[in-house]
C-alpha positions as CSV (number, residue, x, y, z in Angstrom):
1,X,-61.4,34.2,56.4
2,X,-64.5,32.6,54.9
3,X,-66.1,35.9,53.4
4,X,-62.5,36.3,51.8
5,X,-62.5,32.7,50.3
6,X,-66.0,33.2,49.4
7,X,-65.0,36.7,47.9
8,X,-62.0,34.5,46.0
9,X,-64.2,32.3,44.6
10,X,-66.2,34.9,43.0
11,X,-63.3,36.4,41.0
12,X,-62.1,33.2,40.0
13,X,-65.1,32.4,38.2
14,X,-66.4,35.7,36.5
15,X,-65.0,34.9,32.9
16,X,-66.7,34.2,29.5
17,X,-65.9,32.2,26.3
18,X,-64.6,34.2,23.4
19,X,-61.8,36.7,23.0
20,X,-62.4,39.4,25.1
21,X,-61.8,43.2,24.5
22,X,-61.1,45.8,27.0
23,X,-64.3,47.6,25.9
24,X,-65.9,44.8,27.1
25,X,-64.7,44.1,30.0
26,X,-66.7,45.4,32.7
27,X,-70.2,44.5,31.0
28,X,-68.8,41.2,30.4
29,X,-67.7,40.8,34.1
30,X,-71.0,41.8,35.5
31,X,-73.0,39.8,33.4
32,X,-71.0,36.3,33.9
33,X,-71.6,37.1,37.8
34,X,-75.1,37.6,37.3
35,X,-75.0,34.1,35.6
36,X,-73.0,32.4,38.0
37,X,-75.4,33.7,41.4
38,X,-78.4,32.0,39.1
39,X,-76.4,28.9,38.6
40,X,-75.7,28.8,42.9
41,X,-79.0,29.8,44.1
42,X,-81.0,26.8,41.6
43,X,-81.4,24.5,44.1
44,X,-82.6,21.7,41.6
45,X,-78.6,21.6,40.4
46,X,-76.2,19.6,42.8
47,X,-72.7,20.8,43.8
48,X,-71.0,18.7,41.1
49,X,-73.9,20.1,38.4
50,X,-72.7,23.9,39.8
51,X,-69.2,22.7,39.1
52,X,-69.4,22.0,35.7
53,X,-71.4,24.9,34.3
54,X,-69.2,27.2,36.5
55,X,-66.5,25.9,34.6
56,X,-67.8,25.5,31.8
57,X,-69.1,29.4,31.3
58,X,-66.0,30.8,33.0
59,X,-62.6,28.8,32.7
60,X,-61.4,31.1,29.3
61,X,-61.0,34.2,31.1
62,X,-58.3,32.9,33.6
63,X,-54.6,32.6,31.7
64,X,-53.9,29.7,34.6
65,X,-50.6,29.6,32.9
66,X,-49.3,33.0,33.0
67,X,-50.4,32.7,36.6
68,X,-48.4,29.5,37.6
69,X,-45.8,31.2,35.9
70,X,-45.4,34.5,38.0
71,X,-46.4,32.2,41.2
72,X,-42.9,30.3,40.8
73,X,-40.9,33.7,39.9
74,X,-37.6,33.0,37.8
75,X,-37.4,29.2,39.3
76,X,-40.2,28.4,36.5
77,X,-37.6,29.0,33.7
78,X,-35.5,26.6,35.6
79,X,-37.9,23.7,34.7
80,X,-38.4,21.7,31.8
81,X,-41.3,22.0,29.4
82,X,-42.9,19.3,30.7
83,X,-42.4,20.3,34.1
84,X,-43.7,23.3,33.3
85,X,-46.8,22.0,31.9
86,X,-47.0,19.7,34.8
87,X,-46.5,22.9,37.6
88,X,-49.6,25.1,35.7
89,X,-51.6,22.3,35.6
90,X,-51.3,21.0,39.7
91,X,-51.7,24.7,40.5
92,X,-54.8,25.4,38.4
93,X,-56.4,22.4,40.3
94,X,-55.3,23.6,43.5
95,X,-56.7,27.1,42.8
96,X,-59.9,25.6,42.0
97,X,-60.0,22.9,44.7
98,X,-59.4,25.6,47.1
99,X,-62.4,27.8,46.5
100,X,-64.9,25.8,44.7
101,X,-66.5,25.0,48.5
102,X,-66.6,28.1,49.4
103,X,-68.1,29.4,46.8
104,X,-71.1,26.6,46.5
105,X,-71.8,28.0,49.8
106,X,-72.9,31.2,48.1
107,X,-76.4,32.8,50.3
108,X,-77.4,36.2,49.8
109,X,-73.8,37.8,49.3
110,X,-74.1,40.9,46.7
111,X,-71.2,42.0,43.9
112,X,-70.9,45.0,42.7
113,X,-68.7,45.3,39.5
114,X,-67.2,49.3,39.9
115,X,-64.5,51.1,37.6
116,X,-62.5,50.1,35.2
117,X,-58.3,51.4,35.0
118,X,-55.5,51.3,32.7
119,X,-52.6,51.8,34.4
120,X,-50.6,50.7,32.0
121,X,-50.8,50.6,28.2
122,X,-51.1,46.4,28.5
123,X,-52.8,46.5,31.6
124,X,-56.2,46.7,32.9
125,X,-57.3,47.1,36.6
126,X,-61.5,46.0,37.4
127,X,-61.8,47.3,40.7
128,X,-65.2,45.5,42.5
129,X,-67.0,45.1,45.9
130,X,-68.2,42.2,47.5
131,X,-71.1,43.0,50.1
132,X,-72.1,40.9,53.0
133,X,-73.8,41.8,56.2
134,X,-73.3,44.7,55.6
135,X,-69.6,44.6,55.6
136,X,-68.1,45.7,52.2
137,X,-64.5,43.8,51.1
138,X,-63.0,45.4,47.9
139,X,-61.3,43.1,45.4
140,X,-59.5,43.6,41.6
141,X,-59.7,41.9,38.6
142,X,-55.7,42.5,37.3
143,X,-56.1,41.9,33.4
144,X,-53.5,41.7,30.8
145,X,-53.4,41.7,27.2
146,X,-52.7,38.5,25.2
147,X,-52.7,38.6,21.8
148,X,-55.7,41.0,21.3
149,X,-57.6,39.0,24.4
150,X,-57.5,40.7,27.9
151,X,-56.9,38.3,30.4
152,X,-56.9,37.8,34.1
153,X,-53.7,37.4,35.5
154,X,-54.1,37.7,39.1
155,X,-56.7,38.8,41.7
156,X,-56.4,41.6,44.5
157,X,-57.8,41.1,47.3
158,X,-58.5,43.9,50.3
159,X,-55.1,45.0,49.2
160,X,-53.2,41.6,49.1
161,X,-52.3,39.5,45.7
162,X,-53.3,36.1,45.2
163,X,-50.8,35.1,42.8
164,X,-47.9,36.9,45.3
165,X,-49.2,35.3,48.2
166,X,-48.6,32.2,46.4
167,X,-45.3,33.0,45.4
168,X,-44.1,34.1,48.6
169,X,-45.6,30.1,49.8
170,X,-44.2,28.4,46.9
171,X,-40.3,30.3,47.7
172,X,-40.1,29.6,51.1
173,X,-41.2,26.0,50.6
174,X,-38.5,25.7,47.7
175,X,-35.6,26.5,50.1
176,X,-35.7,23.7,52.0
177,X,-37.1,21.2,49.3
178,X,-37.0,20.4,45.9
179,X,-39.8,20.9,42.9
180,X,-40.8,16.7,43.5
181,X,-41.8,17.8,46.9
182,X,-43.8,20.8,45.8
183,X,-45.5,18.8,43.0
184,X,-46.1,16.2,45.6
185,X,-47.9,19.5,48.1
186,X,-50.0,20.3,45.0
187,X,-51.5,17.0,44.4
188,X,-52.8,16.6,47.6
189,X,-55.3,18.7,46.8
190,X,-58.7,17.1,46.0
191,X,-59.4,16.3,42.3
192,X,-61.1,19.0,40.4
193,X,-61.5,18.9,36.3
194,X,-59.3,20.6,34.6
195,X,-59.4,20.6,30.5
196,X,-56.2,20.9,29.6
């Protein structure tokens, strides 16, 4: 479960800071990573240095909103604006919060950025490998088009969705409670920045 977190944490930070075009994509994706294993293995930097330059080179590429959004299904159209806004924002911090250790644990672990697919005209699949011990785990950069700029929307890991796996969490809890106690779940989670 750790490699996977570790793995996670990876794809959640391989993004860049301008508008990005599917031509791009892959080089893009390859080079951020290269940036963000420099950034982990300076040992002069402490964690909460890592933090911020992480973030700071790699927050644009995420749309955190389209992902809260698919994460709650049709019960996100139910809310208000401003619990809406409220909702992306508790679950960009949890998304963070629950990787950013795992990933500032970061040894030796190689990732190889592979193929790029369009399965769809507004769609864009970056199919990667993350290599540890040996032991190879296959993850997916899903991208979408927004506006002219590709972004990620959700991650796939050996096979399983992030941003489904949430949902399916986020459903159940919502049968037997309300969206105050699912706010309240979310901000639990330790305080990360978020620039919002």
């Amino acid at each position: 479960m750790k490699i996977l977190k570790i793995l996670l944490s990876f794809c959640l930070f391989a993004n860049m800071l301008f508008a990005l075009s599917k031509d791009e994509i892959k080089n893009v994706v390859e080079a951020k990573t290269d940036e963000a294993i420099k950034i982990l293995t300076t040992k002069e930097l402490s964690s909460e240095q890592k933090t911020t330059q992480l973030f700071a080179i790699f927050d644009p590429l995420f749309d955190y909103k389209q992902m809260a959004k698919i994460s709650l299904g049709k019960k996100f159209n139910a809310l208000t604006p401003n619990e809406q806004d409220e909702f992306g924002k508790a679950f960009e911090q949890k998304l963070k919060a629950s990787y950013i250790d795992k990933l500032l644990s970061y040894t030796d672990q190689k990732i190889i950025i592979k193929e790029q697919t369009q399965p769809q005209p507004n769609r864009i699949f970056l199919s990667s490998e993350l290599i540890s011990n040996a032991n190879k785990y296959e993850f997916v950069y899903k991208f979408y088009n927004s506006n002219d700029n590709w972004l990620i929307y959700d991650i796939e890991m050996i096979g399983v969705s992030l941003i489904q796996t949430y949902r399916s969490q986020f459903a159940d809890m919502l049968e037997s409670a309300d969206f105050a106690t699912l706010m309240k779940k979310l901000n639990e989670t330790a305080p990360i920045k978020v620039d919002n």
